[in-house]
N, CA, C and O atoms as a GROMACS GRO file, in nm:
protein
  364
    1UNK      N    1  -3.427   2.554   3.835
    1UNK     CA    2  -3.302   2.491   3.793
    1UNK      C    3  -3.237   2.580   3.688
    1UNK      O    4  -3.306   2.596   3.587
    2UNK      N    5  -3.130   2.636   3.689
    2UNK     CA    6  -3.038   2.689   3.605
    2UNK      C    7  -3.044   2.628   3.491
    2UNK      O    8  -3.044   2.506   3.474
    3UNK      N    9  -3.053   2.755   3.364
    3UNK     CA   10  -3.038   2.658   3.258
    3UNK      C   11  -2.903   2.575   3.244
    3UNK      O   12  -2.934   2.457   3.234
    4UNK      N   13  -2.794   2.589   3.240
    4UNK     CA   14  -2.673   2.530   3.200
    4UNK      C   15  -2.678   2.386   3.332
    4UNK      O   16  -2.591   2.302   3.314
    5UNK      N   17  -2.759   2.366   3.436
    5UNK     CA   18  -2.773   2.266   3.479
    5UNK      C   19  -2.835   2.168   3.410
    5UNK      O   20  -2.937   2.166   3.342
    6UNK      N   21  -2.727   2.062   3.450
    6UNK     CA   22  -2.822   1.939   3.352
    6UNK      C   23  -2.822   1.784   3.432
    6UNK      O   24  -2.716   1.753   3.484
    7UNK      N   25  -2.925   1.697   3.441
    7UNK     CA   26  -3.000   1.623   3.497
    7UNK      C   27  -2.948   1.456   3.420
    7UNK      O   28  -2.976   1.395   3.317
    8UNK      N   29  -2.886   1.439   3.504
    8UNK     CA   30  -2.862   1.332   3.460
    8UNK      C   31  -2.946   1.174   3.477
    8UNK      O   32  -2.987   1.143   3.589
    9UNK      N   33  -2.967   1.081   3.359
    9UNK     CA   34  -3.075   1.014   3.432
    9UNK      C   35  -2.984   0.836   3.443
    9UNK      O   36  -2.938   0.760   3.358
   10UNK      N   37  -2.990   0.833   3.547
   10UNK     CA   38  -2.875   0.674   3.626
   10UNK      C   39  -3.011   0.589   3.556
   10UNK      O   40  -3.123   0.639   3.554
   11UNK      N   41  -2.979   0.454   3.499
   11UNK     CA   42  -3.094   0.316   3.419
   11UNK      C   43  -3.092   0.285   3.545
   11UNK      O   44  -3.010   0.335   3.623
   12UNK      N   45  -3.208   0.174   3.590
   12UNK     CA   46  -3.252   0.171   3.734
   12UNK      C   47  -3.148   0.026   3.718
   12UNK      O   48  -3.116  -0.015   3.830
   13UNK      N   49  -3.088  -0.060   3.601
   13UNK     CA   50  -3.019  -0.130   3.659
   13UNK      C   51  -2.891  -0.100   3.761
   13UNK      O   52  -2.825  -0.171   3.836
   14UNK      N   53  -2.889   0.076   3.717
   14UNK     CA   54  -2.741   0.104   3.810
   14UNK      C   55  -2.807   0.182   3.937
   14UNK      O   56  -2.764   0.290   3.978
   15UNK      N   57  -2.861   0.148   3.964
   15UNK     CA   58  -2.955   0.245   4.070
   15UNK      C   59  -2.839   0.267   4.191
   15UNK      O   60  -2.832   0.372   4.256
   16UNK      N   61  -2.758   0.165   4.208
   16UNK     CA   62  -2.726   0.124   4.353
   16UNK      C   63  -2.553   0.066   4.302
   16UNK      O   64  -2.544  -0.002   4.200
   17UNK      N   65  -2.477   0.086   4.350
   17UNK     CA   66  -2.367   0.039   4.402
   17UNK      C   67  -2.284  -0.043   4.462
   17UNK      O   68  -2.333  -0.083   4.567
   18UNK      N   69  -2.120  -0.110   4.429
   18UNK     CA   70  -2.070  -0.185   4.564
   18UNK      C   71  -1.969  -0.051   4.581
   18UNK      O   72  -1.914   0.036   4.513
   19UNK      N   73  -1.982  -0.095   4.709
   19UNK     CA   74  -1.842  -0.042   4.791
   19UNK      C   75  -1.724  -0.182   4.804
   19UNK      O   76  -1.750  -0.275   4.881
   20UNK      N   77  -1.623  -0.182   4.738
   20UNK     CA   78  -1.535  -0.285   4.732
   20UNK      C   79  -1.376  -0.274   4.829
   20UNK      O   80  -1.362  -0.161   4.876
   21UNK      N   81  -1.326  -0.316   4.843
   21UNK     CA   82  -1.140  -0.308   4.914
   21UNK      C   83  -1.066  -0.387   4.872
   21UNK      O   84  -1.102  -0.505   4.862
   22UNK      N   85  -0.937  -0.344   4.833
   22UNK     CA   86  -0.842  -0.399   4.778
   22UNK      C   87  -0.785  -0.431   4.841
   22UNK      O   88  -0.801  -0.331   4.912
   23UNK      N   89  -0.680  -0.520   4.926
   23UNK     CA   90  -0.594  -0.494   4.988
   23UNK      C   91  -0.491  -0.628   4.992
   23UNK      O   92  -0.519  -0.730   4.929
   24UNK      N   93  -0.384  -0.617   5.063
   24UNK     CA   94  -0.275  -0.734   5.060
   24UNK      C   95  -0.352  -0.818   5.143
   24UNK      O   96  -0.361  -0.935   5.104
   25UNK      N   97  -0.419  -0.782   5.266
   25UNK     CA   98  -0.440  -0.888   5.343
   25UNK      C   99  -0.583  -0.821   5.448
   25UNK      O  100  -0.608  -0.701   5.441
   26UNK      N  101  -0.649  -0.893   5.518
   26UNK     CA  102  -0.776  -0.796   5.584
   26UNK      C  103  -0.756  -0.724   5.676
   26UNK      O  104  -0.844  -0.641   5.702
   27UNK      N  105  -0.663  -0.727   5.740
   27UNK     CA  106  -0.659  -0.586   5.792
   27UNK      C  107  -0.516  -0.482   5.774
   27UNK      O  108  -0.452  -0.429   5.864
   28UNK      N  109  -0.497  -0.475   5.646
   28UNK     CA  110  -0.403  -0.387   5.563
   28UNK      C  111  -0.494  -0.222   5.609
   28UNK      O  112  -0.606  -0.179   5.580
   29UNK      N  113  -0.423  -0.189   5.659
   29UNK     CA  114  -0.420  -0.007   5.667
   29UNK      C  115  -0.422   0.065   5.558
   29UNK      O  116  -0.455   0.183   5.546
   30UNK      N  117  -0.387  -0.009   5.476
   30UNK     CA  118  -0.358   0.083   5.360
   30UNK      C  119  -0.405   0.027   5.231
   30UNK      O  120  -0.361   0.053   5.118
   31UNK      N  121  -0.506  -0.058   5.266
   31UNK     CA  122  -0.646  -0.095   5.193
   31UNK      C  123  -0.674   0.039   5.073
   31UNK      O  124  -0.668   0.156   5.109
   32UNK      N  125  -0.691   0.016   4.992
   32UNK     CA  126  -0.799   0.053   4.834
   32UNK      C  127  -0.922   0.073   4.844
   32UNK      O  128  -0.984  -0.028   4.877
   33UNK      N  129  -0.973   0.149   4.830
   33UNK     CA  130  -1.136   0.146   4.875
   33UNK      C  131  -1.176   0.198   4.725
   33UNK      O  132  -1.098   0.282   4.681
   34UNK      N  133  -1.294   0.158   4.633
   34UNK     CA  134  -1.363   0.207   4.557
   34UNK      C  135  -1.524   0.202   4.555
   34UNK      O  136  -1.578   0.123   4.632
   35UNK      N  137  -1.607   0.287   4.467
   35UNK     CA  138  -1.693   0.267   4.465
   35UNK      C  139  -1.749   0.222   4.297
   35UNK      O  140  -1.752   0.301   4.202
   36UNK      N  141  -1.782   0.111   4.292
   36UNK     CA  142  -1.837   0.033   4.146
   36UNK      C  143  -1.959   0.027   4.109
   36UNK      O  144  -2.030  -0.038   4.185
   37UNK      N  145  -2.006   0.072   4.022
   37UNK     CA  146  -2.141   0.129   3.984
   37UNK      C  147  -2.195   0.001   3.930
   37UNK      O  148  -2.296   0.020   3.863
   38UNK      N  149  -2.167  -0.093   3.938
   38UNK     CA  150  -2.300  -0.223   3.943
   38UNK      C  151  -2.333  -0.302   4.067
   38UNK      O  152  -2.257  -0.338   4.157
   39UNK      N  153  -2.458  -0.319   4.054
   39UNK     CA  154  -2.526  -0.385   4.177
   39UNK      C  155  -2.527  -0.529   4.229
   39UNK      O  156  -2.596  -0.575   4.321
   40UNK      N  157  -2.425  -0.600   4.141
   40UNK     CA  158  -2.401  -0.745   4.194
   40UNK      C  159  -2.241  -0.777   4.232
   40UNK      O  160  -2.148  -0.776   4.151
   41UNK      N  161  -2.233  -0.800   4.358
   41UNK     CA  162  -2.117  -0.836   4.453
   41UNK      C  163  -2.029  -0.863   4.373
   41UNK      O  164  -1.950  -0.772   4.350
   42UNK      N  165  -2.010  -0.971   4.313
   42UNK     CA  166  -1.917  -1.088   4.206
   42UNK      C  167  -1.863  -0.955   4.098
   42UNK      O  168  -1.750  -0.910   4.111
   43UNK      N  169  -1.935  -0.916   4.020
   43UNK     CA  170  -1.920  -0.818   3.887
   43UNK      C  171  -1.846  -0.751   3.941
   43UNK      O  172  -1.732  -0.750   3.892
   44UNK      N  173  -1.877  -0.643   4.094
   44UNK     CA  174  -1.789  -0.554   4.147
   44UNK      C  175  -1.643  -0.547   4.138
   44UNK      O  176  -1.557  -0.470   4.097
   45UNK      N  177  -1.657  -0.706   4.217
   45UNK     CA  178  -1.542  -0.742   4.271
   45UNK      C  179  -1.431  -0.806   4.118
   45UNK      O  180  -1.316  -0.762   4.120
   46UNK      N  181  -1.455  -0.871   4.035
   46UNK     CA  182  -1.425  -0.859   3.911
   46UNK      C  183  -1.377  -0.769   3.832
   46UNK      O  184  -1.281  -0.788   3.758
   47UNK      N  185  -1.462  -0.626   3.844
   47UNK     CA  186  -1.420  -0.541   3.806
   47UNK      C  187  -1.283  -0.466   3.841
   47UNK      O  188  -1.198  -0.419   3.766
   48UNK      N  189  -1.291  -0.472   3.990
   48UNK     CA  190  -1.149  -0.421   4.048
   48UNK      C  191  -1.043  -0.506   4.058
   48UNK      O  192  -0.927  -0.472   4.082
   49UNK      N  193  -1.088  -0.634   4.037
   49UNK     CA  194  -0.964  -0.764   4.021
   49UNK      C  195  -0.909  -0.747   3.878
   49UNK      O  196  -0.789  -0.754   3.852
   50UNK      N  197  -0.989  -0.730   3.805
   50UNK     CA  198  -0.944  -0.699   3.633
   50UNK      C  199  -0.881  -0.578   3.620
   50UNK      O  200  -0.776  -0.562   3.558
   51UNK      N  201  -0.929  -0.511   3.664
   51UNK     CA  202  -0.851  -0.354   3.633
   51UNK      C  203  -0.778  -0.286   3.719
   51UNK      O  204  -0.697  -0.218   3.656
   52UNK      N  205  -0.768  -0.269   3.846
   52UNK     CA  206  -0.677  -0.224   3.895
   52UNK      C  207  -0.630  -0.249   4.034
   52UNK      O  208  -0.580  -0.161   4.104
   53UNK      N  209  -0.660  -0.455   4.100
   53UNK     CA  210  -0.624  -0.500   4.174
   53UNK      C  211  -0.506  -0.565   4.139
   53UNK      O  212  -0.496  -0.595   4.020
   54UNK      N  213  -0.370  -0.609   4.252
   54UNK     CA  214  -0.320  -0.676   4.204
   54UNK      C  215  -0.304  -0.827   4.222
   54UNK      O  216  -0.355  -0.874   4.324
   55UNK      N  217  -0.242  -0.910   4.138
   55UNK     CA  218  -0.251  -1.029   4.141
   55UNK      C  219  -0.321  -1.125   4.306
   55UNK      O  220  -0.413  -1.206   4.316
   56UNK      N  221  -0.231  -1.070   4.409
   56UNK     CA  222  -0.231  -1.135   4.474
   56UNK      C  223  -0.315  -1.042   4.597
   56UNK      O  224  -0.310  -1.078   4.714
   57UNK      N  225  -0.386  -0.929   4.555
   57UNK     CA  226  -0.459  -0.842   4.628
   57UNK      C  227  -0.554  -0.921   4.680
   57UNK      O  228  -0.605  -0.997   4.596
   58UNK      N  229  -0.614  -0.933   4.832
   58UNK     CA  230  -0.777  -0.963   4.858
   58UNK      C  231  -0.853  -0.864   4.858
   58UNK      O  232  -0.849  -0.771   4.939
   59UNK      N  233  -0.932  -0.879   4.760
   59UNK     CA  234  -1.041  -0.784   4.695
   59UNK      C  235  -1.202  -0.865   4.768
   59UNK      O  236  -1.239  -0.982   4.769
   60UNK      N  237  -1.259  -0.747   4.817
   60UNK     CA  238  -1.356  -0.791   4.885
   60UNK      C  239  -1.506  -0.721   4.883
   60UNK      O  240  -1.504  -0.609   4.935
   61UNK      N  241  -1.622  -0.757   4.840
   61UNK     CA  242  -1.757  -0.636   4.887
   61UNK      C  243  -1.792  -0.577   5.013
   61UNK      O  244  -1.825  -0.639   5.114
   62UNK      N  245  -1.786  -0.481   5.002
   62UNK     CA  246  -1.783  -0.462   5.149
   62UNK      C  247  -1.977  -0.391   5.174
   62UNK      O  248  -2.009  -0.350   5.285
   63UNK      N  249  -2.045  -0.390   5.095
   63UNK     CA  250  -2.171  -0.359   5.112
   63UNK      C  251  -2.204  -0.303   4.997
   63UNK      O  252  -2.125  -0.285   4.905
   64UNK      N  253  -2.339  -0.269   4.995
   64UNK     CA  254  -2.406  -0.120   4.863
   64UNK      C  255  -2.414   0.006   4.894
   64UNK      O  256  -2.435   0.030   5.013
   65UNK      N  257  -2.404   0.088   4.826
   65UNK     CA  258  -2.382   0.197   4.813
   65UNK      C  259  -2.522   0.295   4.742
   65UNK      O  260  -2.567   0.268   4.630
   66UNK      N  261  -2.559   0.371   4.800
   66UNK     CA  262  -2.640   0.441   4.796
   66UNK      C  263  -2.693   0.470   4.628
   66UNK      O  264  -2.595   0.456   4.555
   67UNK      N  265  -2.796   0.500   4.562
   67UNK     CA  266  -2.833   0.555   4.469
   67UNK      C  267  -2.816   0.708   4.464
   67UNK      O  268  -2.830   0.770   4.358
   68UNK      N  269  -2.781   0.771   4.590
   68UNK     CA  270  -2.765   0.918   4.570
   68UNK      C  271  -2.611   0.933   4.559
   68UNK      O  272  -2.568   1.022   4.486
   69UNK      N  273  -2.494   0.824   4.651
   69UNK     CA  274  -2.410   0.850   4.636
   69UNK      C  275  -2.352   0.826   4.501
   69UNK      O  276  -2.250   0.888   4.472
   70UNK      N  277  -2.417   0.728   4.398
   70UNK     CA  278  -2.352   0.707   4.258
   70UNK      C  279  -2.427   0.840   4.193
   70UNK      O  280  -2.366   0.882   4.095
   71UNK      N  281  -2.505   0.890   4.215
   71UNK     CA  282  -2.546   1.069   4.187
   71UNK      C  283  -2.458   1.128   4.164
   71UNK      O  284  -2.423   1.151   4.048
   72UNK      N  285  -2.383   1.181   4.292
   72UNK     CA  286  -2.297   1.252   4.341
   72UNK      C  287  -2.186   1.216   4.319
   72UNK      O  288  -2.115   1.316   4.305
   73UNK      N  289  -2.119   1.105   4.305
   73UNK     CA  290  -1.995   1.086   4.214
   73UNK      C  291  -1.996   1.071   4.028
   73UNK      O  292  -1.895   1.063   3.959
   74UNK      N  293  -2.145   1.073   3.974
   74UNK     CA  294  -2.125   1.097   3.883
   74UNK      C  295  -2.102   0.986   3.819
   74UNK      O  296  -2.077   1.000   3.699
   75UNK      N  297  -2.103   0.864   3.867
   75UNK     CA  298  -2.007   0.716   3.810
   75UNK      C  299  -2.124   0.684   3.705
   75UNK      O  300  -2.238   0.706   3.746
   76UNK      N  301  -2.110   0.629   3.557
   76UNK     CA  302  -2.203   0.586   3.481
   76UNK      C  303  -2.168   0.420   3.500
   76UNK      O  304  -2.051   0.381   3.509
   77UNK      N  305  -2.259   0.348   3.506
   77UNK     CA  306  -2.316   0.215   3.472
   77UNK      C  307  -2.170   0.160   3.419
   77UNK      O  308  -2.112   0.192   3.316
   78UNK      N  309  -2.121   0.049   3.542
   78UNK     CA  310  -1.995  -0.010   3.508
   78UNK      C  311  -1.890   0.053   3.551
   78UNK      O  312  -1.784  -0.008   3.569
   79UNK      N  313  -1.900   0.170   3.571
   79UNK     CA  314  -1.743   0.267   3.630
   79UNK      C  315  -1.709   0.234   3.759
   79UNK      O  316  -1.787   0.173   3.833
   80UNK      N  317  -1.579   0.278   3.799
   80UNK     CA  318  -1.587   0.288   3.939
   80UNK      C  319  -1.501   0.429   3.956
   80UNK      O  320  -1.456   0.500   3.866
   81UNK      N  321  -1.490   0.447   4.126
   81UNK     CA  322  -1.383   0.569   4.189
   81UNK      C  323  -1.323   0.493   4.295
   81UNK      O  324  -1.374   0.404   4.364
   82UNK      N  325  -1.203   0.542   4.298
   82UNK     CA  326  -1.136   0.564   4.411
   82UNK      C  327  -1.170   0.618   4.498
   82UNK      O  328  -1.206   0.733   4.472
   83UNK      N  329  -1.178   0.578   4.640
   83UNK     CA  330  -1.172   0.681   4.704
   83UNK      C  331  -1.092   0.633   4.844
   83UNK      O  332  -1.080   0.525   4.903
   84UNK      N  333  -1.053   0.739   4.862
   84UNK     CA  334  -0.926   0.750   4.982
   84UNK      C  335  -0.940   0.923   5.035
   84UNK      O  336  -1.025   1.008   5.008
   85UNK      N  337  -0.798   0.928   5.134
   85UNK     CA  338  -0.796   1.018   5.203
   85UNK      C  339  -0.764   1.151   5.127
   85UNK      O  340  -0.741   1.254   5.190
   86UNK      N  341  -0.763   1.145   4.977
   86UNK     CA  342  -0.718   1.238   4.904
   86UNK      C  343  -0.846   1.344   4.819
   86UNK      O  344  -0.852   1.460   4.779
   87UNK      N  345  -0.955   1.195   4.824
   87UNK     CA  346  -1.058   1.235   4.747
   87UNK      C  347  -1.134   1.357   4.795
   87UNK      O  348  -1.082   1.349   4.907
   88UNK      N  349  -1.206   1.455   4.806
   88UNK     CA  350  -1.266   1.591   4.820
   88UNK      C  351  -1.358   1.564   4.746
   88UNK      O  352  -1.349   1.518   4.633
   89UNK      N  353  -1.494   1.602   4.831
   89UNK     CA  354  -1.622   1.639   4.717
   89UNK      C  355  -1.657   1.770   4.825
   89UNK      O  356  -1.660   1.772   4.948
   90UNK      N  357  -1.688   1.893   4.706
   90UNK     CA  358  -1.714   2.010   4.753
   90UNK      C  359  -1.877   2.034   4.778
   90UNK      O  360  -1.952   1.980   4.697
   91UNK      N  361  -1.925   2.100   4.871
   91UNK     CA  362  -2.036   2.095   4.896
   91UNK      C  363  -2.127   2.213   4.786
   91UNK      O  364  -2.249   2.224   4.795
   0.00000   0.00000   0.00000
């Protein structure tokens, strides 16, 4: 491992992820997708209703999300990302 690499260590309460959707209605095309770094449905979905759903958005869980993928985005305990057709992760 490179020295200037550094190891980040995820608390096993954030081990795991929701994958959440925002959207006007369920089958909106143009749905919100994030990923929320706590592991209970309700909190998720809270989280994106509080901060950056709107009023009348249906915000929904749409499953969990990997412990490698909250790795790889880097999200700490409580965060979330966006992600859409814009997002890029480089290999």
């Amino acid at each position: 491992m490179a020295q200037s690499a550094k190891l980040r260590i995820i608390p096993l309460a954030a081990q795991n992820a929701r994958f959440v959707r925002a959207s006007k209605f369920r089958s909106d095309e143009n749905a919100t997708l994030y990923v929320v770094a706590v592991s209970e449905p309700n909190h998720a979905i809270e989280i994106v209703r509080g901060k950056v759903a709107d009023f009348s958005d249906d915000v929904e869980d749409l499953g969990r999300v990997s412990r490698d993928l909250v790795r790889a985005l880097d999200l700490a305990p409580g965060n979330f990302i966006r992600i859409d057709h814009r997002y890029k992760v480089s290999a």
